[in-house]
N, C-alpha and C positions, 0 to 999 in steps of 0.2 A: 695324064691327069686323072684322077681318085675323087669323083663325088662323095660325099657324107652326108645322108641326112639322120639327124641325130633330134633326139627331146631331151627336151632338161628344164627343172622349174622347181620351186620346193617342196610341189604335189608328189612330181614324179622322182625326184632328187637326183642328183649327178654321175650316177654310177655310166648311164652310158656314155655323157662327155667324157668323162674321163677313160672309161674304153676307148671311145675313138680318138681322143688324144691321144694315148699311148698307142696305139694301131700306126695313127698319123706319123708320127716319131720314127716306128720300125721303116715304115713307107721312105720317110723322107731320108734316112742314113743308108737306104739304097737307091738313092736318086729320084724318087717319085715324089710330082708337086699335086697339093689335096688342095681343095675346096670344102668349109663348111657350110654347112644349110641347115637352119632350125633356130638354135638357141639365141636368146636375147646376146646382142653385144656385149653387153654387158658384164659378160659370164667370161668374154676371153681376156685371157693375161698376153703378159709381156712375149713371156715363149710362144702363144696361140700365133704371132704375129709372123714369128717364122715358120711355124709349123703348116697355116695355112695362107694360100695362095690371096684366097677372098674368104669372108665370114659372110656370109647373106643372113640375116635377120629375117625369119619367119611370125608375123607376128599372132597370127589365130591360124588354125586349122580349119581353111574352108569346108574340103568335103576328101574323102581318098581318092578322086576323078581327079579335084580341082588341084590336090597338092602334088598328084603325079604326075597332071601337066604341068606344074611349075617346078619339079625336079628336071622332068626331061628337057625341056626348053634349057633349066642353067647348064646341065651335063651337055646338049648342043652346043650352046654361046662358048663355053669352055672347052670345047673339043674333048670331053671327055663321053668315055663309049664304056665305062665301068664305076659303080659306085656301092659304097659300104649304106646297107640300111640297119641304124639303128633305134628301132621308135615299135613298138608293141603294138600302135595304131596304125600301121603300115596290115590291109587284111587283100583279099584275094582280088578284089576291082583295080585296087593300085597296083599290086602287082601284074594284074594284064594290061593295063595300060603302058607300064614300063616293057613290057614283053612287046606287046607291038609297037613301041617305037626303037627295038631294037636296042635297047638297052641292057645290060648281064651287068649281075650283084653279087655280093657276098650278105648276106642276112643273117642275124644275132638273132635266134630263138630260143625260147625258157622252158617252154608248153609242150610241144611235140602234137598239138592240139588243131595250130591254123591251119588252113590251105598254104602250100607255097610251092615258087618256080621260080627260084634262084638258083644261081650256078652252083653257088656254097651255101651251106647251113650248118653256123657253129650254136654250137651248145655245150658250155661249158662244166655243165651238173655232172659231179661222180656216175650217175645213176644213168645218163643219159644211154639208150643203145640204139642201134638202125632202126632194129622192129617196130620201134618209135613212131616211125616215120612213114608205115610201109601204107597207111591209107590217105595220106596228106600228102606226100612228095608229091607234085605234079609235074617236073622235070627230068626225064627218064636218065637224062646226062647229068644230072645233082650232084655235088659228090657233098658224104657228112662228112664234118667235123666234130668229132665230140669228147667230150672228157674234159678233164683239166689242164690237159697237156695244149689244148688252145684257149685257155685263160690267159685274155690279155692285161697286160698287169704293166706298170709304165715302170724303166728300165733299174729305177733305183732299189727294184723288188728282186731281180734277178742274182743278185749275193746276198741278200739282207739277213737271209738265216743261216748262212755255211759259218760264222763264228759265235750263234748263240745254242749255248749249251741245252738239247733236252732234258725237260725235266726238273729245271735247278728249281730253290725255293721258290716260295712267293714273296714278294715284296712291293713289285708295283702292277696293278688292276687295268687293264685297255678296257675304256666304256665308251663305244660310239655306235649311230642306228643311222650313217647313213648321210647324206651332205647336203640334204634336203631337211624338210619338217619332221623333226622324232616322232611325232607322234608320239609325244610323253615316252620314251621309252629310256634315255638318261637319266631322268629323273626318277624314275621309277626304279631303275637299278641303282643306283646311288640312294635313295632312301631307303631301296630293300638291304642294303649291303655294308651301310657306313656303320652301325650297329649292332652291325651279325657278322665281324669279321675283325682277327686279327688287329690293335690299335697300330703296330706297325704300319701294315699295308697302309700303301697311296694308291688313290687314282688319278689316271691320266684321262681327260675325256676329250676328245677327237669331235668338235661338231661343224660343221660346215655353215661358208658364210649368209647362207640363202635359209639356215634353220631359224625361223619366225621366234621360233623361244627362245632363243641365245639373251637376249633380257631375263627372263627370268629364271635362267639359267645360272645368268650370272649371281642375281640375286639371290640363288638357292644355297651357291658355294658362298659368298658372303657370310651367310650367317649361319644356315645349317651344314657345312663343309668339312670345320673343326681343324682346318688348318690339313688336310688330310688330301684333298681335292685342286687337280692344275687341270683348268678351265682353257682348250686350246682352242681356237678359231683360224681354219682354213691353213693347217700351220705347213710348212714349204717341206718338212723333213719328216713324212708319213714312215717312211723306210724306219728309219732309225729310231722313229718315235715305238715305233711294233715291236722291233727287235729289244729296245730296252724294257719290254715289258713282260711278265710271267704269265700271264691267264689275261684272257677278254672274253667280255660280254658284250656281244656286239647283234644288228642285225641282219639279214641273210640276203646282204646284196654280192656287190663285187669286192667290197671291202672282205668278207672271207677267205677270197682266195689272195688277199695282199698277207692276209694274217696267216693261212696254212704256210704261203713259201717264208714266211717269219719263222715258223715251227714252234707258231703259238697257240695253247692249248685254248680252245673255245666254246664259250656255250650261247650259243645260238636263240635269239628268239626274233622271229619276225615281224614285222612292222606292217609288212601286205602281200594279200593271197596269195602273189608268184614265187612269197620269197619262200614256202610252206614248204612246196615239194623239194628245192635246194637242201634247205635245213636238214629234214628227213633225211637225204640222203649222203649228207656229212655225215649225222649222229649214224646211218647202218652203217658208214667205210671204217667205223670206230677211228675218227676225226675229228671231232666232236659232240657236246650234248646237246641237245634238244628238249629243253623245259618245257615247252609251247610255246603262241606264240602272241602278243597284245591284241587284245585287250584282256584277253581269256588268262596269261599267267596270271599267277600270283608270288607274293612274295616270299612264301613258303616255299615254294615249287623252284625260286632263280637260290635260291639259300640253300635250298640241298643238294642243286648241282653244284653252286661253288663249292661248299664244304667236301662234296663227294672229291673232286678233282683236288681241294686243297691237302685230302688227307692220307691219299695216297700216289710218292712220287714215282713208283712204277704203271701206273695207269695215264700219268701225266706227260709222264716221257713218251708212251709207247706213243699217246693221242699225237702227239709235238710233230713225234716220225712218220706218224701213218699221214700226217696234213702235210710236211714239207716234201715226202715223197711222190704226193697228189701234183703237187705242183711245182714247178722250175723255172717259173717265171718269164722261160722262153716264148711264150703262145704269140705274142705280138709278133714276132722275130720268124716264126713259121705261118703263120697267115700272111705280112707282109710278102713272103718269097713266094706263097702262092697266087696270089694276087699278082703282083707284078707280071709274074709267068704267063695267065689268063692273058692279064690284059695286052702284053705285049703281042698275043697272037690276033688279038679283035683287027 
């Protein structure tokens, strides 16, 4: 049995659920039953139902004492002696408290910044290296995980880009910031772009169900759209929705690494402080560009990265290559085996 505790909300938006779903997934097609803990009910679907054993509803954040005695306690009640932590407010008190009750985890870090004492530490940023790590590890037995090559990415992303061509024209635009609250940042690229681009081009915009503007979002493509604009919500076929598309503007959660194994060209602009160093370190692997990132772009600034990338298809393709060779969609599929491994020895 596989603990999860996970955050998700439309502050924090869904990039970690859906890591740890697709994690859940790898886990469960080699025999491993999960447990989640965190997220409002609400949030799980139909699949969540096989995917997890129980969904425990957390509904405030007492203290990081009080929530890592009520991890350890359900990891008890459920026999389980190994859990995945994925929640950025997870800091160094909860984890010794999980240390003394004998617990070993696998931990999703962005920073390279906390304290930590987990078994595993993945970090999926291009840019990520050990040295990273070398004044925070407090696990002398740690081992990293880093790069892209453990980007967990849920399995319908593992082919998505082996039959789309780099490079080809443009014709249809991927705009999304994320499956939580944009932070204006749809809007904001669709008003920068629907009249600084090609009449051709369409957008597809990608925004999830928990995004608060999805109102007047809608209302935006209504009338300022021009017929030009398909307004998705939470749609089931992210895969193929990526792969049918030429360039996106998106922000620098997990959804980038959905879009590299697409081997779709992207320009990145952030939505909050963590997503910064990510971004940067797409646009150095020339995998992306990096305009800046909201509130600070401007629309000047998102127009001359699209036009740069629209106007030459050998820079376009090379970016396509350099993002689908970043990533292969396996990460879930190689943390699962290592996990399972650990735990099977507890």
């Amino acid at each position: 049995m596989i603990v999860f505790r996970c955050n998700a909300s439309p502050t924090v938006g869904l990039g970690h659920l859906v890591r740890c779903r697709a994690l859940a997934q790898a886990l469960a097609e080699q025999g491993e039953s999960c447990v989640m803990v965190g997220p409002p009910k609400s949030y799980a679907t139909a699949q969540d139902a096989e995917l997890f054993q129980d969904w425990i509803d957390v509904d405030e954040w007492i203290s990081s004492e009080g929530d890592a005695a009520r991890l350890a306690k359900i990891a008890g009640n459920q026999s389980a002696r190994f859990a995945v932590l994925d929640d950025y407010r997870i800091d160094a008190s909860y984890q010794k408290f999980l240390l003394a009750e004998g617990l070993h985890w696998l931990q999703f870090d962005g920073t390279a910044k906390k304290p930590l004492w987990a078994d595993w530490v993945v970090n999926a940023n291009p840019a990520a290296r050990a040295d990273d790590y070398r004044d925070v590890l407090h696990n002398p037995t740690a081992e990293l995980l880093l790069g892209p090559a453990y980007a967990v990415l849920r399995a319908e992303f593992s082919l998505a880009g082996s039959s789309r061509p780099a490079g080809r024209s443009i014709e249809q635009v991927l705009i999304t910031f994320g499956g939580g609250d944009d932070r204006g940042g749809i809007e904001f690229a669709l008003s920068s772009l629907i009249e600084n681009t090609p009449v051709n081009w369409r957008f597809v915009v990608i925004s999830g169900g928990q995004n608060p503007r999805n109102p007047q979002l809608l209302a935006w493509v209504a009338t300022l759209g021009q017929g030009r604009v398909s307004l998705l919500i939470n749609p089931d076929n992210v895969a193929a929705i990526m792969a049918g598309c030429d360039l996106a503007v998106m922000a620098g959660g997990t959804s980038i690494y959905e879009a590299a194994s697409c081997r779709l060209p992207m320009v990145i602009i952030p939505i909050a402080d963590n997503q910064v160093q990510p971004a940067k370190a797409w646009a150095n692997a020339g995998a992306a560009l990096f305009p800046g990132g909201l509130p600070d772009v401007n629309a000047e600034q998102l127009i001359s990265a699209v036009s740069k990338l629209a106007a030459d298809d050998v820079f376009r393709r090379d970016m396509a290559l350099k993002a689908g060779d970043l990533v292969d969609g396996k990460g879930a599929q190689r943390l699962a085996g290592k996990i399972i491994e650990t735990a099977g020895t507890l």
